[in-house]
C-alpha positions as CSV (number, residue, x, y, z in Angstrom):
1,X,40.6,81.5,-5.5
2,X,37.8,78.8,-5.7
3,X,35.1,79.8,-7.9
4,X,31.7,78.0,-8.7
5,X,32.6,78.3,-12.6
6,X,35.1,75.2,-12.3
7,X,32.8,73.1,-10.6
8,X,29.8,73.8,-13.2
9,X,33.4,72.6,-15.9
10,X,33.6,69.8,-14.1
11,X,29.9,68.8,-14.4
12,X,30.4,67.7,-18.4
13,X,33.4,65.8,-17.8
14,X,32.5,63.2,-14.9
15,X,29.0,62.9,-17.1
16,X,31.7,61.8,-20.1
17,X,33.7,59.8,-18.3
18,X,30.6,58.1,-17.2
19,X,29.2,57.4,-20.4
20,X,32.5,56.2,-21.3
21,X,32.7,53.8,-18.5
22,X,29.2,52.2,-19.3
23,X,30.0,52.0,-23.3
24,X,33.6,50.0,-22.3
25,X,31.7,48.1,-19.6
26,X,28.5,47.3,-22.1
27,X,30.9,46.8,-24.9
28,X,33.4,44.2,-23.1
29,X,30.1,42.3,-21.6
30,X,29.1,41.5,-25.5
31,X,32.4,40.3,-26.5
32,X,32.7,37.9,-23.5
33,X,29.1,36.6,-24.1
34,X,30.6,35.7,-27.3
């Protein structure tokens, strides 16, 4: 049982995960810079 409505789920949460990614990536670039 594969239908399309867990892959439209899915959409939301890589799209989070990749916000997250570039806040902890942005965030960990200031504190290093000082």
């Amino acid at each position: 049982r594969h239908d399309p409505c867990v892959a439209l789920r899915g959409v939301p949460v890589v799209e989070a995960m990749a916000a997250i990614v570039l806040a902890d990536a942005k965030l960990r670039h200031r504190a290093q810079m000082g």
